[in-house]
Structures are given as C-alpha cells and as structure tokens.
C-alpha positions as CSV (number, residue, x, y, z in Angstrom):
1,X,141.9,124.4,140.4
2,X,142.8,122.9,143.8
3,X,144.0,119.5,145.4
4,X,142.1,118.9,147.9
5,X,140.8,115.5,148.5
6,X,136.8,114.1,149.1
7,X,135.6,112.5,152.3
8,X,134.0,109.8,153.1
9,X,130.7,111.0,154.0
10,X,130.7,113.1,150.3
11,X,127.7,112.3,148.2
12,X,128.2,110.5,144.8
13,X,129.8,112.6,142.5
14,X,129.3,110.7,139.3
15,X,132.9,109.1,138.6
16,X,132.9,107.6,135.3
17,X,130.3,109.9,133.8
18,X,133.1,110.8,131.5
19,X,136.0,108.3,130.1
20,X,138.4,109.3,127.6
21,X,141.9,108.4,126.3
22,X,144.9,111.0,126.5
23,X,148.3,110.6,125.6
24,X,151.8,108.6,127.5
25,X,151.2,111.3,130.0
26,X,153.7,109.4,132.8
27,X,156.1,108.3,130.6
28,X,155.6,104.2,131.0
29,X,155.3,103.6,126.8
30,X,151.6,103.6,127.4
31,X,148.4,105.9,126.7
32,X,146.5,106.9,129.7
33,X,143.1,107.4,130.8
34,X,140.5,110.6,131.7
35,X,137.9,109.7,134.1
36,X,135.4,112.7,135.0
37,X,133.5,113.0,138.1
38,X,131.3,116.6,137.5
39,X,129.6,116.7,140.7
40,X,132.9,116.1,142.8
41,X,133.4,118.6,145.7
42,X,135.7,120.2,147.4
43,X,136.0,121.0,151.4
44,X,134.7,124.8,149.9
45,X,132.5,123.8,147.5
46,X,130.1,121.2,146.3
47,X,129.9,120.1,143.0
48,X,132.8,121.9,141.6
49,X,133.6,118.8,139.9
50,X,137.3,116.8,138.7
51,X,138.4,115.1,135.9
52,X,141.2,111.8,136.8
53,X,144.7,111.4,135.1
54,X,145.3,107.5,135.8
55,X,147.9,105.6,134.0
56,X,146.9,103.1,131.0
57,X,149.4,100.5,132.3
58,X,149.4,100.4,136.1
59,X,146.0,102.3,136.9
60,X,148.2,104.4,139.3
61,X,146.7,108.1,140.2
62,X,148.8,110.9,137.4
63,X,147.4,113.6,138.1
64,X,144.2,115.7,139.2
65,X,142.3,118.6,137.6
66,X,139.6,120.1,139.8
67,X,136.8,122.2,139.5
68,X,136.9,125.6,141.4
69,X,133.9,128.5,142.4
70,X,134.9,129.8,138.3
71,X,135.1,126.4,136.8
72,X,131.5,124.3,138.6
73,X,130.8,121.0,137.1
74,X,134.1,120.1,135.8
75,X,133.9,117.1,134.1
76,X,130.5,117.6,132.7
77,X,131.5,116.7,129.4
78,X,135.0,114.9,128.3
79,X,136.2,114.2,124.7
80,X,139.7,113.7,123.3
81,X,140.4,116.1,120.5
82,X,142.7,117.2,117.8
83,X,146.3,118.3,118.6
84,X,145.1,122.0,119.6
85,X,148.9,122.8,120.3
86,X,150.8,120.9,117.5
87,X,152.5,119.0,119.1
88,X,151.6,115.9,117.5
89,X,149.3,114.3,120.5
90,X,145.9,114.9,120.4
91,X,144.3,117.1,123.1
92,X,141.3,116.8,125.6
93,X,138.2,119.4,125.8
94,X,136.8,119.3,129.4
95,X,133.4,120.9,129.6
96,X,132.3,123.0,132.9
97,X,128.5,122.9,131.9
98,X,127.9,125.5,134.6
99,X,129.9,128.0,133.6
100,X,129.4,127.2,129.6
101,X,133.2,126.9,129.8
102,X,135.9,124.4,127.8
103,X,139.2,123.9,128.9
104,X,141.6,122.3,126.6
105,X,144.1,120.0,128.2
106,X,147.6,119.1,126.9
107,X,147.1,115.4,125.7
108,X,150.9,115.1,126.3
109,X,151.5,116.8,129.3
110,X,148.3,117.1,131.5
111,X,149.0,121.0,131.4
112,X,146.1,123.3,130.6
113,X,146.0,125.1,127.8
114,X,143.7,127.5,128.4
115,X,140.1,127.6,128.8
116,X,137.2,129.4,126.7
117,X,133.6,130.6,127.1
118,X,131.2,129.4,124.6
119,X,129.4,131.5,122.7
120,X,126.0,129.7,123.2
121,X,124.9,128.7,127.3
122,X,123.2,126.8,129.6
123,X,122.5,124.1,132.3
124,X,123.5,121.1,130.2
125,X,126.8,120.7,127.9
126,X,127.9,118.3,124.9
127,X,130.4,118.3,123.4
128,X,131.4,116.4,119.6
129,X,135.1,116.8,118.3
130,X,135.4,117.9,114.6
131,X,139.1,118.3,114.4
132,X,142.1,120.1,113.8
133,X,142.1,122.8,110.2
134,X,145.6,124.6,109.7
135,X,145.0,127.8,107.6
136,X,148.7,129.9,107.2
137,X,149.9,130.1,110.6
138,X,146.5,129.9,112.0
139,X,145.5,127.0,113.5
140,X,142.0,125.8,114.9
141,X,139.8,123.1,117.0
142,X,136.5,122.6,115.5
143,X,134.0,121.6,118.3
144,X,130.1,120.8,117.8
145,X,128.2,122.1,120.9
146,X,124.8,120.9,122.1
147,X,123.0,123.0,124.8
148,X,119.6,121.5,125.9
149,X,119.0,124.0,128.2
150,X,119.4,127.4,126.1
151,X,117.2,130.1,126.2
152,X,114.8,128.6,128.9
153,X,115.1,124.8,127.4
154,X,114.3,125.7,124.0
155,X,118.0,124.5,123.1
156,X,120.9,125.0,120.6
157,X,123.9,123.5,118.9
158,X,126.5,125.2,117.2
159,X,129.7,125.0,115.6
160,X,132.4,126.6,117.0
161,X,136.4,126.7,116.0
162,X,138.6,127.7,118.7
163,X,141.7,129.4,118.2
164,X,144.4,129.3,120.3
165,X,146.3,132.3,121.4
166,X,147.6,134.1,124.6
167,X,146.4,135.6,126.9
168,X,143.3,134.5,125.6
169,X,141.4,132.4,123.1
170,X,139.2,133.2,120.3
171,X,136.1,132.0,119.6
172,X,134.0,132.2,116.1
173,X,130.4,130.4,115.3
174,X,129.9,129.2,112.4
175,X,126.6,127.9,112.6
176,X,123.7,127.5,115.0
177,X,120.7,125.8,115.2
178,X,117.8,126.3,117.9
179,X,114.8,124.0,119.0
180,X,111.3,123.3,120.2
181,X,111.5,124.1,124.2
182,X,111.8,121.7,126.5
183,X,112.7,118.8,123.4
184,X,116.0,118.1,124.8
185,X,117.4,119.7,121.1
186,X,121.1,119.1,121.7
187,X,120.9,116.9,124.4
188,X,123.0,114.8,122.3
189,X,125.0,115.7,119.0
190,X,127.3,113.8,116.5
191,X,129.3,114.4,113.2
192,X,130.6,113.0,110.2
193,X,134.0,113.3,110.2
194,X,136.2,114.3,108.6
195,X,134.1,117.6,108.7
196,X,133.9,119.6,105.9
197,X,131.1,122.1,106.2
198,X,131.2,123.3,102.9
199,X,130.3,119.6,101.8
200,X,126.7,119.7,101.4
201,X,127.3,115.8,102.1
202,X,128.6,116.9,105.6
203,X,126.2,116.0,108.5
204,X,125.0,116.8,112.1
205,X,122.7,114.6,113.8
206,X,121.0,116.1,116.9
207,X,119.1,114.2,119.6
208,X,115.4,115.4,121.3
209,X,115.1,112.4,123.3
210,X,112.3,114.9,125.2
211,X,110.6,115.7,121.9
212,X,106.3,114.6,122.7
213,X,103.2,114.6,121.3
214,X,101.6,113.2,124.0
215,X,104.5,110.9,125.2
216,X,108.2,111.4,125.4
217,X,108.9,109.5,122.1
218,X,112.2,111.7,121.4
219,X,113.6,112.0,118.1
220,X,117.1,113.0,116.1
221,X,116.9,116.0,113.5
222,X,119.5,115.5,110.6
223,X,121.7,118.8,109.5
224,X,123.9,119.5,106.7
225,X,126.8,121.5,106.5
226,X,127.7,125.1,108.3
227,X,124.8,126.5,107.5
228,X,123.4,123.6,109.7
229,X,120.1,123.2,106.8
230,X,117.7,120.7,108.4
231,X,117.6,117.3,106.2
232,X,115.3,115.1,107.6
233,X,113.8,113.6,110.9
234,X,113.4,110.6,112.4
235,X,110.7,110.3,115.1
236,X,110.1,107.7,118.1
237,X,107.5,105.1,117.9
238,X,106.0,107.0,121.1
239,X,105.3,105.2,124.4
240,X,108.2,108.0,125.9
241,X,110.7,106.0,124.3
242,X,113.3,108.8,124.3
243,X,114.9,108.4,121.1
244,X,117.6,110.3,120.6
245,X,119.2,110.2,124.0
246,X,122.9,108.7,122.8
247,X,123.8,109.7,118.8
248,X,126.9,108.5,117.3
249,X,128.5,108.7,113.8
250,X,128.7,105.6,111.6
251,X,130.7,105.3,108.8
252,X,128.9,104.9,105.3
253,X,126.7,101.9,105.9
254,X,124.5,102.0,103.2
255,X,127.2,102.7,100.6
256,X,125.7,106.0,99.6
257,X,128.6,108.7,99.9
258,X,127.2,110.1,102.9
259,X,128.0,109.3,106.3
260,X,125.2,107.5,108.3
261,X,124.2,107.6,112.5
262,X,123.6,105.1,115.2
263,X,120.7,106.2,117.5
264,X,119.1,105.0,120.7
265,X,116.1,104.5,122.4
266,X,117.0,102.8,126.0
267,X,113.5,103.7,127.5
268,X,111.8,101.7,124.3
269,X,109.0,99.2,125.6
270,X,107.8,96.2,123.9
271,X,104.2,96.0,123.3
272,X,104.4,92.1,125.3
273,X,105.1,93.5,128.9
274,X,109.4,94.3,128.3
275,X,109.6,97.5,129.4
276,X,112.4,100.1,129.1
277,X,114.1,97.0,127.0
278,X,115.6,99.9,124.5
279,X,116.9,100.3,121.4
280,X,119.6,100.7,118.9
281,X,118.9,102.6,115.4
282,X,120.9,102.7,112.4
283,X,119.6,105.8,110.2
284,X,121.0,107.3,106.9
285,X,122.7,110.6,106.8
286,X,121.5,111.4,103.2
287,X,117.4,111.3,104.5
288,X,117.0,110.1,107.6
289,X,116.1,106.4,106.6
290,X,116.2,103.4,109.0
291,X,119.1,100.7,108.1
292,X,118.0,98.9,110.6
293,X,117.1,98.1,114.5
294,X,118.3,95.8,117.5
295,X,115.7,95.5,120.2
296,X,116.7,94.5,123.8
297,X,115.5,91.5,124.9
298,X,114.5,91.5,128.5
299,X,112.5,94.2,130.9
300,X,114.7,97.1,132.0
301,X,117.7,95.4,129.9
302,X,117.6,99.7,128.8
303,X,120.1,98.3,125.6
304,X,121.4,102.3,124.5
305,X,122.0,103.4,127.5
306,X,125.3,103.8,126.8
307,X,126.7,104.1,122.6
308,X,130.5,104.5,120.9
309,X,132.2,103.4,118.2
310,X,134.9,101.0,118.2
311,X,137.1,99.3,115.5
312,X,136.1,96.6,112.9
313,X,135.7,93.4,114.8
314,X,133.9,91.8,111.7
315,X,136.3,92.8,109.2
316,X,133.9,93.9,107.0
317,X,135.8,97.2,105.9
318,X,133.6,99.3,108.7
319,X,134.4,100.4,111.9
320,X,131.8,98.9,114.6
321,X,129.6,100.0,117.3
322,X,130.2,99.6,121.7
323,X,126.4,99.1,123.4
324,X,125.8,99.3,126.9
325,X,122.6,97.5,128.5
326,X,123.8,98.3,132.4
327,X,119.8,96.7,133.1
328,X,120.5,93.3,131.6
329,X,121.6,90.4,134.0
330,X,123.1,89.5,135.9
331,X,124.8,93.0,136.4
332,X,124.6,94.7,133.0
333,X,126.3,94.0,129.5
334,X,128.0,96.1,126.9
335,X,127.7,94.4,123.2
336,X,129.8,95.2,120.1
337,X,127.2,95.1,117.0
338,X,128.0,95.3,113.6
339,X,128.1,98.4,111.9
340,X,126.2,96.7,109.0
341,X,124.0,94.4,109.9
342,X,123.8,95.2,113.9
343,X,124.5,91.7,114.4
344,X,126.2,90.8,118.3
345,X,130.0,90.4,117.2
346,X,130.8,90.0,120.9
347,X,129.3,90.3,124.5
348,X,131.2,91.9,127.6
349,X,130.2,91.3,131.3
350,X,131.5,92.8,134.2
351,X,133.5,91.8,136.6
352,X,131.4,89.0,139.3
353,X,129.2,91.5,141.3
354,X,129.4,94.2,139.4
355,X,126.1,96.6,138.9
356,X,124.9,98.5,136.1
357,X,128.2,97.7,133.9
358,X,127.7,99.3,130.8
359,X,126.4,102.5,132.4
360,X,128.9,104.5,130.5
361,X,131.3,103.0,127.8
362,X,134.5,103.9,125.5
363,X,136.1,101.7,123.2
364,X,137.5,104.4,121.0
365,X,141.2,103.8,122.4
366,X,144.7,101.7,122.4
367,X,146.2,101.8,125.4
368,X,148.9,99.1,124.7
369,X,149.8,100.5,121.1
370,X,149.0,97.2,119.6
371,X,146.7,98.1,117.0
372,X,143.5,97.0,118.5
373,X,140.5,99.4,120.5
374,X,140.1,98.4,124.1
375,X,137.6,98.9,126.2
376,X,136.5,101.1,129.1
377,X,133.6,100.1,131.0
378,X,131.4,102.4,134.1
379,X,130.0,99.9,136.6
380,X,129.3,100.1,140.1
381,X,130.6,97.9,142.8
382,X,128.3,95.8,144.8
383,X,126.7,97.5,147.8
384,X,126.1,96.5,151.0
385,X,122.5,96.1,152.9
386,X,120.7,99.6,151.8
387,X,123.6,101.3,150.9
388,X,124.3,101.9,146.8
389,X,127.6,100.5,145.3
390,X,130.4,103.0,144.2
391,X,131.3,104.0,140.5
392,X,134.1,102.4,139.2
393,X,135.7,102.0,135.8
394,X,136.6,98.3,134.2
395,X,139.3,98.5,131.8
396,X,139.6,95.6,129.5
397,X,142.4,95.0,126.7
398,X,142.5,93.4,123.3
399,X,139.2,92.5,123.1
400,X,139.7,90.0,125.6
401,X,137.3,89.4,128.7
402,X,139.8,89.7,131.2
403,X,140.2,93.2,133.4
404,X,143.6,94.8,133.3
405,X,142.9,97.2,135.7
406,X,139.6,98.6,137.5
407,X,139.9,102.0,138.2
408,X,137.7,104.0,141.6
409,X,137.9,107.6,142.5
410,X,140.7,108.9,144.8
C-alpha cells in the first residue's frame, strides 16, 4: 500500500461508497470512522482504490490505507467485524473485489492484519459479518460472501470462517450457494445474527435485484443454515423494479422465533406516473412472507437506495431501520422507520445544498460513547455550472439534525 496523494484533475473515485465505524484509533476517547473510495488512484495506477481513517471527534485525517497493482479496488466493500485478534475491539474486513481479496484491519490500531483470498471470485464483492466463534485455542471470523459476478454472472455466496495465523491465513467454506446467470444472485446478502448454522432457524437472505421475466423485477431467495437449503422466495411486482438491490437483517418482527429481513426496491414505479419512487419490504425469515411495505412518495424519490439498521428510536423493544431516498427534495432524505410497523420515527436532511444525501448511509455506530447510534450520511456537494458536486460524508450525533463534522476525501 502506498501514500501517495490524488490530483485535482483525478476522476471521481467513489468516496463514501463505504462507511464504517472502527475503534479510538487516535487516542481522543472517541470511535472513529472508515470511509472507502474503491476506484481511488494512484500516480501508477488507476483505480487501485483507499479506504479513510478520520477521527470520530475532530474529523482530522488518521490514517490512509491504499490500494496497490496486488490489492485493485480497495474499498470495494467495508464492514466492521468481530475482534479477529482478541483484543477486545472489533475489527474491519476491507474487500479488494478485483482481486477477490479481504484484508482484516486492526480496529484498535489501524494495522493490518493480514489479508486472505476467497475461495469463491469475481468482478463484484459483498461482504456480511457473522462474528467471532472461539473453539480451544482456535479462533475464527465468520464472513458471508456474495459474488454477482461468479462463473460468468451466474453468481455465488458462501460462508467462509477465517482463521488467523502467520505467515498466512486459512480459509474453510462452509456452504455455498450458486444462481441463475446474470440475476444479480449475491449482489446483496444479509444474516441473522447471532449465527448459528446448525440452527435450522438460522437464515441467509440473498438479493437478485437483476432476476427478469421479462423485466428486471429482482427478487431475494431465503436460506437456512450452513447447508445454505433454499426456504422461500420473494419476487418483484415486475416493471424492473430491482428488488433485492439493499437486504438487511431485522430482528424478530413477527414474533415467530425466527429472524426476519428488510428488502428494497428503489427502482419501484407507481402505476400513476411516480417513477423509480422505490420501496422498502419487510419479509419473514421463517417463509418468505410480506410484514409489510413503505412506498416512496414522489418520482425519482428512489426510497432504498440506501438501507441499515439503527437502534430503537420507538422503544418498542426492536432495533429500527436507516432509509436513504438521495432522489427526494430538496437534495435527498434518509428516514428512520420502524422496525414494526415501518412507520417514519424521524426524517434527516442534508446539509442546505447538499445532493443526493442519502446515497449511502450508516447508523450502526456511537461515536461519542453515549449510548445512542449516530449517523453517517454520503451526499455530494453542490456543483457548479456543468460540473458534478463532490462526495462527501455528513456525520450527525445523537439523533439530532445538527452536523458534527462533514468529512471530503484528502
């Protein structure tokens, strides 16, 4: 990985297509924040790709991790993890979707811990955390991989553990699962957690937001356990809708004893003229059932576009769900819905001018330690005449409206 710095004159290299939270990295009493940028370049390369270190508290610059000719696309996936080194922080898996890499990075630290290649690859890379298991002295990181572009498109998803050791790292599959070609199968993937795959309640939803019969109205297959047995499957409506193209894990909505999913649509049309107003779906994990649907309300609002979970603003016992509608206006919108009911508990705008805010959301951290999820928001800043504004991140705290800091690539 090198240091070297962008130009000017680079192309757009995606900042914010990534967000995750790490540990105190600098040492300020505060956690801090990942921001990837996969196609970033270097003075030798293009699209090698980077992945951001900024500080939770002062939004000052920790520390870089780039992309190199053996590492392309850094960045292309980002999700904080289990402690992978025991040392009581969680971890960070940074996918290189070129190479069909994952480097684990020191939550604590910044340091790497070493890198692996995947058993299954391709073009496109997911990535879903399943934790941490200790067996003896062995200890491993479960991750759930989606490749949409396996085997010429036809796509996979697997279940991988990791083990860490030196010089290298072990890798051992414990279930895989192909697709129809050209579906999109894996183009999206999501757990119950914690996993257990021996559980036959255990669940895997995958997304084939590509999945047609005529049109593009996508779809999520529903899996159970290592074995990765199909359960069910819930279509589109048609109309090239694209379900499928964000999947999250819900908790237990329906009461049932299996976890359940929230799905979405953000190319759904309405039959009166509002298109590409999207969609938000929540099904059950036991058979695939709809608990119920938010529509967007406006043309192009594209309400799905972005999708995580957050904590329980409702107080109702489950944790809730983040929403981004970067189309609605003025400038986009990210919503917090209730888990059970998907009623609005709150609406976020961005910051005045901002564009598309809500094009890529995380609401899965506390950076302050104060017991309540914040929020980090991808927008882009206004442009000017033809040119497009630049990626930036909006980082709000304690549920309030107000920006703490508002993060742009180096």
């Amino acid at each position: 990985m090198s240091g070297q710095r962008e130009s000017p004159a680079d192309p757009p290299s995606d900042f914010g297509s990534g967000l995750a939270v790490l540990g105190d990295v600098d040492g300020d009493g505060w956690r801090d924040i990942a921001v990837s940028a996969p196609n970033a370049r270097t003075p030798q390369s293009a699209g090698t790709g980077a992945v951001y270190l900024f500080s939770g508290k002062a939004g000052r610059l920790v520390e870089t991790l780039r992309g190199d000719a053996n590492s392309r696309g850094l960045g292309s996936a980002l999700v904080a993890c289990g402690d992978a080194d025991g040392d009581g922080t969680g971890d960070l898996l940074v996918g290189a979707a070129r190479e069909g890499a994952v480097h684990v990075v020191s939550g604590g630290t910044a340091r790497s811990l070493g890198q692996v290649r995947l058993q299954t690859r391709g073009s496109g890379l997911v990535l879903c955390d399943l934790g941490v298991r200790v067996t003896g002295s062995n200890r491993e990181l479960g991750v759930l991989v989606g490749h949409p572009a396996f085997d010429g498109g036809e796509g996979a998803v697997s279940i991988q553990w990791i083990r860490p050791g030196t010089p290298s790292w072990t890798i051992r599959v414990e279930g895989q699962a192909t697709g129809v070609a050209h579906t999109g199968f894996g183009r999206s993937v999501a757990a119950t957690l914690p996993w257990d795959g021996a559980s036959p309640r255990s669940r895997i939803a995958v997304g084939t937001p590509l999945l047609e019969s005529g049109e593009a109205e996508g779809g999520v297959t529903l899996f159970s356990g290592n074995a990765l047995s199909e359960v069910a499957r819930v279509h589109g409506e048609g109309g090239a809708e694209s379900l499928g193209s964000r999947v999250v894990a819900a908790g237990d909505i329906d009461a049932d004893g299996v976890g359940d999913f929230f799905v979405t649509a953000f190319r759904w049309s309405h039959p009166r003229d509002l298109v590409h107003a999207g969609r938000v779906i929540a099904v059950s994990g036991a058979q695939g059932k709809v608990l119920w649907i938010v529509h967007g309300s406006a043309a192009d609002e594209r309400l799905g576009f972005a999708l995580g979970r957050t904590d329980d603003w409702d107080e109702d016992g489950l944790d809730d769900i983040v929403v981004g509608s970067p189309g609605a206006t003025p400038g986009g919108a990210v919503r917090v819905l209730s888990s059970r009911t998907g009623k609005i508990c709150h609406e976020f705008r961005g910051i005045e001018g901002s564009i598309q805010f809500g094009f890529r959301v995380n609401a899965e951290c506390d950076l302050d330690g104060d017991g309540r999820a914040d929020l980090l928001v991808t927008s882009l800043s206004p442009g000017g005449g033809q040119s497009r504004g630049q990626p930036r991140v909006e980082v709000l705290l304690n549920r309030a409206s107000n920006r703490h800091l508002v993060l742009t690539e180096p």
